[in-house]
C-alpha positions in Angstrom: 12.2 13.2 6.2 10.5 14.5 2.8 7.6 12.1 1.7 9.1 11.9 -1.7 7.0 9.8 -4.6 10.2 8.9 -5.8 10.5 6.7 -2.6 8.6 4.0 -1.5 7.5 6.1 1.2 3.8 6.7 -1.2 2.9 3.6 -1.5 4.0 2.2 2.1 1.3 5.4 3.7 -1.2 3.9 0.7 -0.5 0.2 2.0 -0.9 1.5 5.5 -3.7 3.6 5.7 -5.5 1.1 3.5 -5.0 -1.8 5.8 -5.9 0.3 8.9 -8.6 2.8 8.2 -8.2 5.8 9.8 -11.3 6.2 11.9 -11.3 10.4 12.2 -9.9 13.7 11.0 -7.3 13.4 13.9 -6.1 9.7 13.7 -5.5 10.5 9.8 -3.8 13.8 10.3 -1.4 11.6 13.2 -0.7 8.9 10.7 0.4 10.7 8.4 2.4 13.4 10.5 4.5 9.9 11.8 5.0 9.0 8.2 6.8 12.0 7.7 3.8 13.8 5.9 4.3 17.7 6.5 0.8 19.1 7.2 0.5 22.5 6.0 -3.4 23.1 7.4 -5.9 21.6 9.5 -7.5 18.3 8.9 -11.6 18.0 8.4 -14.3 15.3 7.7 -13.9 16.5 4.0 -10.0 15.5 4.3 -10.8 12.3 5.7 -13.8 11.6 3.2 -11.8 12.4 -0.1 -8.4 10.2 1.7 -10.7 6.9 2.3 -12.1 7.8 -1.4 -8.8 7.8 -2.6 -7.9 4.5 -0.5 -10.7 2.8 -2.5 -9.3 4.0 -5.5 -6.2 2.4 -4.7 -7.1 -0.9 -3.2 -9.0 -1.5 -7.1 -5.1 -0.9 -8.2 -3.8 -3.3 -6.3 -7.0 -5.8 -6.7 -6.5 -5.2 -11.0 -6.4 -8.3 -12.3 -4.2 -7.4 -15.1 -1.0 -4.9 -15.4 -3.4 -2.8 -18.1 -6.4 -3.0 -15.4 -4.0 -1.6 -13.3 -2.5 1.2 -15.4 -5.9 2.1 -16.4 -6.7 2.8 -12.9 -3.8 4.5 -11.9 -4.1 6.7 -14.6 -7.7 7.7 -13.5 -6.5 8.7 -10.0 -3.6 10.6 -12.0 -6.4 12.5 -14.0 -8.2 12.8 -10.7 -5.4 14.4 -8.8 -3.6 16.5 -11.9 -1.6 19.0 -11.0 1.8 20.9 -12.1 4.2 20.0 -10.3 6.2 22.2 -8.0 9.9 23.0 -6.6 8.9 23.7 -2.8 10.8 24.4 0.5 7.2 24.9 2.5 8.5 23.8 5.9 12.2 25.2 5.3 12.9 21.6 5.6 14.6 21.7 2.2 13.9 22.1 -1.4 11.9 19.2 -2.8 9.3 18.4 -5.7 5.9 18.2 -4.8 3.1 16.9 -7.3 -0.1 19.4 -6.3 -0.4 22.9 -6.0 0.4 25.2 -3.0 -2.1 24.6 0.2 -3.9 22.0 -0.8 -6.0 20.1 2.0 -4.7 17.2 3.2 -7.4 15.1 1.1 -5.9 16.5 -2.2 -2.5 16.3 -1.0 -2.9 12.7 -0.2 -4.5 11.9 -3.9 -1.7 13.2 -5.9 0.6 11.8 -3.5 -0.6 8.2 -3.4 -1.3 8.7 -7.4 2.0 10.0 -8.1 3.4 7.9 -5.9 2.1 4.2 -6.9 2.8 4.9 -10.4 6.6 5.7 -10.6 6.2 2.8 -7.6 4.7 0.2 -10.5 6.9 1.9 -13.4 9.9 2.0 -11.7 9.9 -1.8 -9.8 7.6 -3.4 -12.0 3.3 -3.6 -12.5 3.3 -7.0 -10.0 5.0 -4.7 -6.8 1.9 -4.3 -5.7 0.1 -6.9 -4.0 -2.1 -8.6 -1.0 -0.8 -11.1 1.5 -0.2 -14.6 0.1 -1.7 -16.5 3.0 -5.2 -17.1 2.2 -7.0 -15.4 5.2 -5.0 -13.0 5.5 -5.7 -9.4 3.2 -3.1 -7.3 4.2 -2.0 -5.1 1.0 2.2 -4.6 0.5 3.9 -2.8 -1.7 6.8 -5.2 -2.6 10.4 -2.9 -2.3 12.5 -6.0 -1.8 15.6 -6.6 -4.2 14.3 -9.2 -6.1 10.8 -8.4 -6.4 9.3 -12.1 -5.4 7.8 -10.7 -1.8 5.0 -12.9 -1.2 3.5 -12.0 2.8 2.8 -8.9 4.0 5.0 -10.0 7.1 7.7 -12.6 8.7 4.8 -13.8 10.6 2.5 -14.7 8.1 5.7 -16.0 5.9 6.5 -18.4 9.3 2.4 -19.2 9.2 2.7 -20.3 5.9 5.9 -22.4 5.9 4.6 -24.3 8.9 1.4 -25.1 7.4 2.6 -26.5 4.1 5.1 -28.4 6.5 2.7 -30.1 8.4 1.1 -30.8 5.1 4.2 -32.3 3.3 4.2 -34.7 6.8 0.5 -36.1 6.6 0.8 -37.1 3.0 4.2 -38.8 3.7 2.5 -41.0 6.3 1.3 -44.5 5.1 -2.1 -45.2 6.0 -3.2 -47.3 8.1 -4.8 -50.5 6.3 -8.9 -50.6 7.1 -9.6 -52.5 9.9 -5.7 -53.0 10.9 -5.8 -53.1 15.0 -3.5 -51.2 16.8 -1.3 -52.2 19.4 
């Protein structure tokens, strides 16, 4: 599998590394290896330093309170990660583009990825596809790639949560009340 930015692959690694922080130099380089992510040189501290300071970067996207917040920001982590980009076959897994230039570290790599990425992500399906969980205590960050582009929860689970709870409270306000001082039975 290429990690294309055309994909949704970007923003789904963004969304995941985000939501789990990778904790060392090896947990990132793992992560991103089972995302498909071909890694082309070791991974340091100073890999996993610039990814969590691109992670911040990209949690303010998807926090933006406006689609010209957002674009703004985007377009500073574009500037950020600028590069040419690049016709590659680096693994001899098969020609693809690549937005960075040849042997980058991973940290670099992962900045014009996730930059790249989340903005043909947002022009392509829309400024509002990025987004965090719509149950209250929950934070998890998506990136919406359904059809219709009305995701709401980061997962069934917290979409089941959610039904159940305004369920029970379409029930309790349906229930008379019982008049003061009314015995029971």
């Amino acid at each position: 599998m290429h990690l294309n930015p055309y994909g949704e692959d970007a923003v789904n690694l963004a969304a995941d590394l985000v939501n789990r922080w990778p904790g060392s130099a090896g947990e990132l380089a793992d992560r991103c290896r089972a995302a498909g992510l071909v890694l082309e040189r070791p991974v340091t501290q100073q890999d996993l330093d610039r990814a969590h300071a691109v992670l911040d970067a990209w949690e303010e996207v998807v926090d933006a309170p406006d689609d010209h917040r957002r674009a703004e920001l985007v377009n500073r982590m574009l500037a950020q990660s600028a590069a040419h980009p690049r016709l590659t076959d680096h693994a001899g897994s098969g020609w693809h583009l690549h937005y960075r230039d040849d042997r980058q570290p991973l940290g670099a790599v992962l900045s014009s990825l996730i930059s790249v990425g989340t903005a043909l992500h947002l022009a392509g399906r829309g400024m509002h596809r990025l987004r965090r969980c719509a149950v209250t205590e929950c934070t998890t960050i998506f990136a919406d790639t359904s059809r219709t582009g009305r995701q709401r929860y980061c997962s069934q689970r917290c979409a089941n949560r959610d039904a159940v709870r305004r369920h029970r409270a379409g029930r309790a306000l349906s229930r008379p009340a019982s008049p003061a001082g009314a015995a029971g039975p």
